[in-house]
Backbone as a printed PyTorch tensor [residue, N CA C, xyz], in Angstrom:
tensor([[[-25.0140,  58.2520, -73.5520],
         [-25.1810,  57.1970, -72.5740],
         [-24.7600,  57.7170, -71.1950]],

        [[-25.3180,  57.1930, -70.1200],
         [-25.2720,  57.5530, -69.1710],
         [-24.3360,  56.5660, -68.3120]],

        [[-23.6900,  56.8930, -67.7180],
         [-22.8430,  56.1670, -66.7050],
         [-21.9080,  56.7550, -65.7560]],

        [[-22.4410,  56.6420, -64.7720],
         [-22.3040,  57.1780, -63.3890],
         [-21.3330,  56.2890, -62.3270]],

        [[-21.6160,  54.6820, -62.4300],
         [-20.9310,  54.0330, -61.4260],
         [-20.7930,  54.5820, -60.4360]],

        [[-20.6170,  53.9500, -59.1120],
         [-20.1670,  54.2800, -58.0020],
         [-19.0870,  54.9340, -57.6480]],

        [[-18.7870,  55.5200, -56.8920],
         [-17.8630,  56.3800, -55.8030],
         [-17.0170,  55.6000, -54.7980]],

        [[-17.7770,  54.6590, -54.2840],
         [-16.4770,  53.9880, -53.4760],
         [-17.3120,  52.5000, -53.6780]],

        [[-15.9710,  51.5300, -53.5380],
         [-15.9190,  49.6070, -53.7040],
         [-16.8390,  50.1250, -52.9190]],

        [[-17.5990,  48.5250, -53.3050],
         [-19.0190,  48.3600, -52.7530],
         [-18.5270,  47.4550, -51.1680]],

        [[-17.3250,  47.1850, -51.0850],
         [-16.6590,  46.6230, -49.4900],
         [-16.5210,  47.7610, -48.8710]],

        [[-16.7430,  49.2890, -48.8440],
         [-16.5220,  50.2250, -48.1180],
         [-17.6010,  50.9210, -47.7130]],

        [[-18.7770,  50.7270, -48.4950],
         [-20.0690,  51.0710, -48.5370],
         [-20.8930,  51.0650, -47.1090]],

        [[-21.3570,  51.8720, -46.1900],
         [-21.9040,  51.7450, -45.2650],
         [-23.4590,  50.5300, -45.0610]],

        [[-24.2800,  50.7860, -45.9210],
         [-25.2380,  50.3690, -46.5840],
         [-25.4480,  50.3160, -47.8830]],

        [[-25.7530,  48.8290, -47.7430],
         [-25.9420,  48.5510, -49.4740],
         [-27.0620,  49.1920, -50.1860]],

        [[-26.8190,  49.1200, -51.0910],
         [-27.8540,  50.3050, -52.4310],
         [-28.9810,  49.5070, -52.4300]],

        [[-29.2500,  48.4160, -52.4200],
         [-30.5200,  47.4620, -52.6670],
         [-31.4090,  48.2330, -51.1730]],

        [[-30.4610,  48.1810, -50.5300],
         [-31.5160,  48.9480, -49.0580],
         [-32.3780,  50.0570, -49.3130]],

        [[-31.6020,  50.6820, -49.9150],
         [-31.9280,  52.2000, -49.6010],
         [-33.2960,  52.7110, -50.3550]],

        [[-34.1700,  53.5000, -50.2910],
         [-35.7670,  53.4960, -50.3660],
         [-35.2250,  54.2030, -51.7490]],

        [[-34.5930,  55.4450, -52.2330],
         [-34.7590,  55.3990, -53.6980],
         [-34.1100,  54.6640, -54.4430]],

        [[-33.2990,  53.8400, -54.2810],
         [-32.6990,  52.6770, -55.6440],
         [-34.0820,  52.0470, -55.8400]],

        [[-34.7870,  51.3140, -54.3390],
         [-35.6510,  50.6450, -54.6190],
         [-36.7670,  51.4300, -55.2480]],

        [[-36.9370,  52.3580, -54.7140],
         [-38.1350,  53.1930, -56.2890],
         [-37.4750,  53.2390, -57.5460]],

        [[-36.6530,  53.1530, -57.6150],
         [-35.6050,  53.8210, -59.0040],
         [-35.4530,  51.9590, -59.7340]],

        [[-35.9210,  51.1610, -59.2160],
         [-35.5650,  49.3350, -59.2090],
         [-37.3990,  49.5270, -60.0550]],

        [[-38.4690,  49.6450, -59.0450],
         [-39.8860,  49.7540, -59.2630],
         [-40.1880,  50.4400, -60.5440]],

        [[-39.5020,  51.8300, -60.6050],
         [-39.2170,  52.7410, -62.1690],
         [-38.9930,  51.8740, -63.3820]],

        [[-37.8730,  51.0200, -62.6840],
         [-37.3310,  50.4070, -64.0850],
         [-38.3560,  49.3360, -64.6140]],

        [[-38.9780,  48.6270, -63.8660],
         [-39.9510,  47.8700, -63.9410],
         [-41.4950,  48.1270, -64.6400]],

        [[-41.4240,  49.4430, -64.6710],
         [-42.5140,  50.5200, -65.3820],
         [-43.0310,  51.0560, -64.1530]],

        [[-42.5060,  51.2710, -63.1500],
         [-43.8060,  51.5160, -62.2330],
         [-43.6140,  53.1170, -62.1690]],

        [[-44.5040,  54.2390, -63.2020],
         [-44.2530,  55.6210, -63.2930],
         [-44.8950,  56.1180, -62.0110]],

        [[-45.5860,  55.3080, -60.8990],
         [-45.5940,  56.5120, -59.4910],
         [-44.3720,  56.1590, -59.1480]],

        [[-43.5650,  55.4990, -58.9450],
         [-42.1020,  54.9470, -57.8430],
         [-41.0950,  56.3500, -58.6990]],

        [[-41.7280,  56.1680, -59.7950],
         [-40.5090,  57.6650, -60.7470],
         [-40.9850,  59.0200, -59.8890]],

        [[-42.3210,  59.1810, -60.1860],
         [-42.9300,  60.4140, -59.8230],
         [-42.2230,  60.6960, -58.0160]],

        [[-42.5680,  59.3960, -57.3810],
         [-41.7610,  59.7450, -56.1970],
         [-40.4120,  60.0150, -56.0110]],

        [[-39.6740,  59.4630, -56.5100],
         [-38.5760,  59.6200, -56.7580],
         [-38.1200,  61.2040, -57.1150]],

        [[-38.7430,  62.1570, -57.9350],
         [-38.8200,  62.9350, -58.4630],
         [-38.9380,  63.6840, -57.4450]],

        [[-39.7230,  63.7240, -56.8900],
         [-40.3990,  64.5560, -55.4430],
         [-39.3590,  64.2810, -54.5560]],

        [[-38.8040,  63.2050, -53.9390],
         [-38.2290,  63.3030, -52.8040],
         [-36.5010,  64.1000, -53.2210]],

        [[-36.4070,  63.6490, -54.9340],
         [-34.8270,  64.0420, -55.3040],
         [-35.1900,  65.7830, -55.8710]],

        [[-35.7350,  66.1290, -56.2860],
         [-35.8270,  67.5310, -57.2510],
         [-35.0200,  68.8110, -57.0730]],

        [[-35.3060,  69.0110, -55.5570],
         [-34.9710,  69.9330, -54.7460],
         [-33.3060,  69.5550, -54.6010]],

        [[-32.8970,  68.6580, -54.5210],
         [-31.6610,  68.3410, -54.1260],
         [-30.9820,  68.6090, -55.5010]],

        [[-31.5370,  68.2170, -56.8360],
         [-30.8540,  68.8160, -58.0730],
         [-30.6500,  70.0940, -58.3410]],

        [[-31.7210,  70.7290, -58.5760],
         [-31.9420,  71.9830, -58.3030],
         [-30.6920,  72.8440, -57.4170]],

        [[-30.6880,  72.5190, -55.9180],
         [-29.3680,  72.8680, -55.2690],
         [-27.6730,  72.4640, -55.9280]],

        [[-28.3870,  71.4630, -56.1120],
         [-26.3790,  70.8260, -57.0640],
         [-26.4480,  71.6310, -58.4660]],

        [[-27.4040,  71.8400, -58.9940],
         [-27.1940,  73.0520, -60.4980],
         [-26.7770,  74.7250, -60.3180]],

        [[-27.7900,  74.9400, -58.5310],
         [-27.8210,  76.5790, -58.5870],
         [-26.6380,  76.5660, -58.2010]],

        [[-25.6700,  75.2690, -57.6630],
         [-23.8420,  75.7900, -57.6950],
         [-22.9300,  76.0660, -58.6100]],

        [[-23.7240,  75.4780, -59.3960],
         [-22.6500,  75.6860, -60.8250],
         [-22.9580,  77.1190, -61.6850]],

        [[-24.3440,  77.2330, -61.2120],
         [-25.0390,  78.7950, -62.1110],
         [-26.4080,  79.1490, -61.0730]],

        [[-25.6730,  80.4810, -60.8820],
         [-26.8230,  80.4690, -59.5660],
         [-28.2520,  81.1980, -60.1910]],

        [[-28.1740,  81.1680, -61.3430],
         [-29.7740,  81.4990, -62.3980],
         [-30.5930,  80.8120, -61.7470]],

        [[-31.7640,  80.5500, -60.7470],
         [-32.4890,  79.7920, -60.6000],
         [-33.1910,  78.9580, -62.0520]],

        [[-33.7400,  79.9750, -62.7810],
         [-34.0400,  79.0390, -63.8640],
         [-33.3950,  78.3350, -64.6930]],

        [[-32.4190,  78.7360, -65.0110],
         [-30.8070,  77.7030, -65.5300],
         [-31.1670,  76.3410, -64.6770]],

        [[-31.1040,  76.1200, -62.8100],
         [-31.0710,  75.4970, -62.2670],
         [-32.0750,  74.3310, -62.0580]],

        [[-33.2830,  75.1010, -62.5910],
         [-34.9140,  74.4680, -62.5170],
         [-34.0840,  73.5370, -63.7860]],

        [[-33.8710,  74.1870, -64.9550],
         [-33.8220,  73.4710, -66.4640],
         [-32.7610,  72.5670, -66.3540]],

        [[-31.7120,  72.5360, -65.6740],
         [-30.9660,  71.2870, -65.5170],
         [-31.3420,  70.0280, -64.6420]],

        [[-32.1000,  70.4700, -63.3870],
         [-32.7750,  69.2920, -62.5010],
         [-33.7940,  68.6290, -63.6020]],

        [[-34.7170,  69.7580, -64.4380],
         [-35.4340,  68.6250, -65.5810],
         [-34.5180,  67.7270, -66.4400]],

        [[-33.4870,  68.3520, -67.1600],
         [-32.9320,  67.2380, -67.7620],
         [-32.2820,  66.3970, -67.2700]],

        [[-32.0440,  66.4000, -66.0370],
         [-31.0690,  65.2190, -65.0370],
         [-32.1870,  64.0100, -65.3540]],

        [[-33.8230,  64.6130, -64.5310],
         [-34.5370,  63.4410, -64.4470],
         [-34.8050,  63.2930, -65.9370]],

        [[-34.9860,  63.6020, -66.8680],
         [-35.6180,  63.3820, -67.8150],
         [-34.3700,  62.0210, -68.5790]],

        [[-33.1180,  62.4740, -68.5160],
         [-32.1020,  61.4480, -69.1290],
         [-32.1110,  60.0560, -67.7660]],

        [[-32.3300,  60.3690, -66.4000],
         [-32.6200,  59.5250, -65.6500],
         [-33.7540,  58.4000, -66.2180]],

        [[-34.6230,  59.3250, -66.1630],
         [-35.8800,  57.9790, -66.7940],
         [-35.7390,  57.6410, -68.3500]],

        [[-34.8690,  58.0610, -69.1480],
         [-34.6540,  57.3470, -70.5450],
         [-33.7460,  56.7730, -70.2720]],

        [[-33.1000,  56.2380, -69.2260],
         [-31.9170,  55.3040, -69.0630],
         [-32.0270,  54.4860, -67.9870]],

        [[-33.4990,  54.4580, -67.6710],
         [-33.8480,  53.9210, -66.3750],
         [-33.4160,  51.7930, -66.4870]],

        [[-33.5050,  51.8030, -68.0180],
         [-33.4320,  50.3830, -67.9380],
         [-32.0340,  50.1290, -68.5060]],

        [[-31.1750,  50.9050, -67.8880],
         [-30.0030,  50.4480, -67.7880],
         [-29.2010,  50.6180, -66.4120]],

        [[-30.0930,  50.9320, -65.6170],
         [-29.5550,  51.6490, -64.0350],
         [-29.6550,  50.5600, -63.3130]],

        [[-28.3500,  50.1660, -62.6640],
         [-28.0900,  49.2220, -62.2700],
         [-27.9920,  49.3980, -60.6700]],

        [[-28.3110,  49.1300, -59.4910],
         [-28.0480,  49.2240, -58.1410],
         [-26.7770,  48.8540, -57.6070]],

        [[-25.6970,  49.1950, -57.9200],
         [-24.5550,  49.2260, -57.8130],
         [-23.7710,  50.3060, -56.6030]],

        [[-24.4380,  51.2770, -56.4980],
         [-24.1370,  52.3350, -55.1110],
         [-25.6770,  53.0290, -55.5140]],

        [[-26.1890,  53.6040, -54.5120],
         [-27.1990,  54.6330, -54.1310],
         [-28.0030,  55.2930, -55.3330]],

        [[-28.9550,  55.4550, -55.7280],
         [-29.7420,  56.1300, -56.6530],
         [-28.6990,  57.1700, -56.2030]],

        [[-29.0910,  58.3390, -55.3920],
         [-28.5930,  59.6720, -54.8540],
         [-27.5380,  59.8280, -55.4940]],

        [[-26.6210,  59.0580, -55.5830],
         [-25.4420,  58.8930, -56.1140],
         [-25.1900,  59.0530, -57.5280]],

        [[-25.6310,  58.4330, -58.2540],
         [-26.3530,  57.9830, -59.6000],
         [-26.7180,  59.2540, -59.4810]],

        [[-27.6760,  60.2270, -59.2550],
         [-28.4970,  60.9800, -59.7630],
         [-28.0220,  62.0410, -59.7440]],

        [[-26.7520,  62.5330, -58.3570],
         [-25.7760,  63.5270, -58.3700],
         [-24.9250,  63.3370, -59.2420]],

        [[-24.6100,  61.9910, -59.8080],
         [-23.7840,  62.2800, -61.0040],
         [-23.9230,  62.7380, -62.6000]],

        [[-25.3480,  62.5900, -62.5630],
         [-25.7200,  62.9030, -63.7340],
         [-26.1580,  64.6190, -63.6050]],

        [[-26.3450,  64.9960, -62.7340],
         [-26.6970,  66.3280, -62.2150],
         [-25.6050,  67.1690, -62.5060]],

        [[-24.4400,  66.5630, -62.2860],
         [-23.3670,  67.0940, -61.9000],
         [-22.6510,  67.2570, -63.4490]],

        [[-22.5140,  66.0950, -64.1410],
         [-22.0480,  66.0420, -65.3580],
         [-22.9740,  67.2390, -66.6010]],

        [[-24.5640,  67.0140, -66.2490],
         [-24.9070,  68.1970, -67.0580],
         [-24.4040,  69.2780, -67.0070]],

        [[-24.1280,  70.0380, -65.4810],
         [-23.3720,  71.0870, -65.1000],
         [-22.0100,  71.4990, -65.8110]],

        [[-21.4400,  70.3280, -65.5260],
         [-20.1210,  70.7620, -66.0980],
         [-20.1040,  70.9580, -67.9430]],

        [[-20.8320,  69.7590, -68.1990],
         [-21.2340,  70.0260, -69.8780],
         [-21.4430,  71.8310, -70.0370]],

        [[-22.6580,  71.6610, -69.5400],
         [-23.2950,  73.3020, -69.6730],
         [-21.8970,  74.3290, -69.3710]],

        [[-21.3020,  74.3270, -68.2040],
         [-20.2160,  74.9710, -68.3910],
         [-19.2980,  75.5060, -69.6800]],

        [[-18.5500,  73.4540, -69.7500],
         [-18.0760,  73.8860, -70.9130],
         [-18.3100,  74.4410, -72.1430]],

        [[-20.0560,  74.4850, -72.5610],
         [-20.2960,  75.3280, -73.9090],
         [-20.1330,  76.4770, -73.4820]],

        [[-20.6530,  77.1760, -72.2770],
         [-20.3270,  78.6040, -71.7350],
         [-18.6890,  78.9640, -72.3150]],

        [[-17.8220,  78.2290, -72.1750],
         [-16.5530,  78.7420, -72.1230],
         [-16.2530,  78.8080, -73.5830]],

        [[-16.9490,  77.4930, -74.4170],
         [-16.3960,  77.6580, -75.9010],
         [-17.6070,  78.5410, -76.6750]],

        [[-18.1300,  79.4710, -76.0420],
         [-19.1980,  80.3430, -76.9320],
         [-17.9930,  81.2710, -76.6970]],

        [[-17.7810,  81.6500, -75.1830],
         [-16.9710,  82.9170, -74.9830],
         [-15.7330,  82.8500, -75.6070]],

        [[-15.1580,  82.0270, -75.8890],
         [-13.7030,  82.1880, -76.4190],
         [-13.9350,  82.1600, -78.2330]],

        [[-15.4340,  81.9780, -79.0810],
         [-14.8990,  82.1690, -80.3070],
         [-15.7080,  83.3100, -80.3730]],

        [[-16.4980,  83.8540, -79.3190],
         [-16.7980,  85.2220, -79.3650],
         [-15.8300,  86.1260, -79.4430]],

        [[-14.8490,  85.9640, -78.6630],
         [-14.1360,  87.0010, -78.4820],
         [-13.0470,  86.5670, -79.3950]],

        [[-12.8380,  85.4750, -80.4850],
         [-12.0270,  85.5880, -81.4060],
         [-12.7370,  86.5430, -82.9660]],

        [[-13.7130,  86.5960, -82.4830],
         [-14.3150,  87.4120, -83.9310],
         [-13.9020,  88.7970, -83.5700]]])
């Protein structure tokens, strides 16, 4: 399950999330509307992509985590609530694959090197 929640009370928030042009595609998504995804996709991709090649600068490592960001994005689309920023939402799930992926990196290497 996916859950991201917000980053800061929604009383500190510059602009509300209902504003902002991808919640509202990411609102249209949830509704079925698969161009508002496809856009969504396009305007966010590149920005995943950059938040993965930090964690592993493999470009293709980086390509394969921006797919599964969106891909668990749109199987959880009808639970995504406008609560702070798609962007937000979408760096967190970006971010959490990363660190996942990390941590198997670390527990391959440590029972490797116990054999």
């Amino acid at each position: 399950m996916i859950s991201a929640g917000c980053l800061a009370p929604p009383e500190t928030r510059a602009t509300p999330a209902r504003h902002d042009l991808d919640t509202h595609l990411m609102l249209r998504a949830q509704a079925g509307d698969g161009e508002a995804f496809g856009r969504l996709l396009e305007r966010n991709y590149e920005r995943v992509v950059n938040i993965a090649f930090r964690f592993d600068p493999d470009p293709g490592q980086a390509e394969e985590v921006a797919q599964e960001a969106f891909l668990r994005v749109f199987q959880a689309r009808a639970r995504y609530r406008p609560d702070c920023r798609f962007t937000t939402y979408l760096h967190r799930v970006a971010t959490n694959l990363c660190l996942s992926r990390v941590r198997r990196r670390r527990v391959r290497l440590v029972r490797w090197r116990k054999r």
